[in-house]
N, C-alpha and C positions, 0 to 999 in steps of 0.2 A: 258687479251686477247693476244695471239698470233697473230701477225705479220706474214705473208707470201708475205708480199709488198717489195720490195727494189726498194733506189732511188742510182743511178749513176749520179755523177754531171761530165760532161767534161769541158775542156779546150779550146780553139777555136785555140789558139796559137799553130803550129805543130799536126791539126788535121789528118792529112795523118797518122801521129805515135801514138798520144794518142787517138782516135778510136779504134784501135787494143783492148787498152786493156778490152772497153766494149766488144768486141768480145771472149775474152777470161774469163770474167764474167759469159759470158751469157753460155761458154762451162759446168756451171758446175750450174747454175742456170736461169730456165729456162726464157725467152726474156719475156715471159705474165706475169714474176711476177718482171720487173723492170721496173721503171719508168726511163727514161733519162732526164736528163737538161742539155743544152748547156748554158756559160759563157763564156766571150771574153777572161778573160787571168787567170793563176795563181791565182793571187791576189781576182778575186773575188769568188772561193772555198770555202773557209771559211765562209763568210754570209752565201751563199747557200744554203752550209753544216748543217751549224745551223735551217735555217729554215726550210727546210724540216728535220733534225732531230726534231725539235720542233714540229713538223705539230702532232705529233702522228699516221703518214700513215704507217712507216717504221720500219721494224727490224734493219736496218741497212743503212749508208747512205756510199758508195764510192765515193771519190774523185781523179781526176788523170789530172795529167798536166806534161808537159814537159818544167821544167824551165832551157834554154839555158846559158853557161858561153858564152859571148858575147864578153868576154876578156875585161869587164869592171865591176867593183865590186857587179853592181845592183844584180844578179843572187842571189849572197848570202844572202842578204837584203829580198829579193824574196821566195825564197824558205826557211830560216829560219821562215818567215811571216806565210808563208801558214802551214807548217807545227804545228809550233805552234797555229795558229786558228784552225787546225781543230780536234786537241787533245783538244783545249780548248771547240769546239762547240759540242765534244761527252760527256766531263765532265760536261759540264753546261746543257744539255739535258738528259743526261742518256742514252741517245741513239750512239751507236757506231760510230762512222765516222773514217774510215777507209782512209789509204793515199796511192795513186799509182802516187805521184808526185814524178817525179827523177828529179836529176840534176846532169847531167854527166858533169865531166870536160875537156871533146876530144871530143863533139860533132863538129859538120862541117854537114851543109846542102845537103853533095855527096850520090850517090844513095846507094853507100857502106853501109854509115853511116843511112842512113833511112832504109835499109833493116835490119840492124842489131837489130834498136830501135825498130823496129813496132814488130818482134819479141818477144823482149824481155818485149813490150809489152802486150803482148799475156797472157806471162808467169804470169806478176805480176798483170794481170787483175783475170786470176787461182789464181793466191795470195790469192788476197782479195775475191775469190770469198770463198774458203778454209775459210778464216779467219770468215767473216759474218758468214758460218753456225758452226762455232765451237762456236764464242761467243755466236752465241743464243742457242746453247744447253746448253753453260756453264752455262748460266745465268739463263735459264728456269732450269736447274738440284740445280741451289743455291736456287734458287724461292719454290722449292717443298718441 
């Protein structure tokens, strides 16, 4: 069976900037065929990630967070976390789970710097939106 469903899991943390990038998802994939779920931070991604991959509703699950250098070690801790949950929650499912989680190391909360992110946002929401319909062609083309 073919999937036409996608799930986008956000971030709560710097939602002003990681917002964007389901906007930029949705440029390339239309808004009626995504499911959205809001999560309080980074860190919880990865379950998310996993169970709505597991659900069997989805082609594809995207996840996106903006994990901040705080100018204390956690970030790194943080974002290697997430990142490896949500490689592990596409492996352990089958199901793709894709990451628009950044961690910049100049971030600062000025309008400069949120104008920059939400941006650049934008762009790596197009990322993943790219990425989801190539894997499920790729995958439906190894299937046939």
């Amino acid at each position: 069976m073919t999937h036409t469903r996608y799930a986008f899991v956000k971030a709560g943390w710097h939602a002003e900037i990681v917002d964007r990038a389901l906007d930029g998802f949705c440029e390339l994939i239309p808004a009626e065929q995504v499911d959205v779920f809001d999560v309080p931070g980074a860190f919880e991604l990865p379950l998310m990630a996993r169970d709505l991959a597991a659900s069997g509703r989805y082609a594809c699950v995207a996840a996106a967070a903006l994990v901040v250098d705080g100018g204390i070690y956690r970030h790194d801790f943080v974002a290697q976390a997430v990142v490896d949950g949500l490689m592990r929650a596409g492996l352990d499912t089958g199901i793709p789970v894709l990451s628009v989680s950044l961690t910049p190391h100049h971030f600062q909360p000025t309008a400069h710097h949120i104008d920059i992110f939400r941006g650049h946002f934008v762009e790596k929401g197009r990322e993943a939106a790219r990425a989801a319909l190539m894997i499920g062609k790729t995958r439906a083309a190894v299937a046939a």
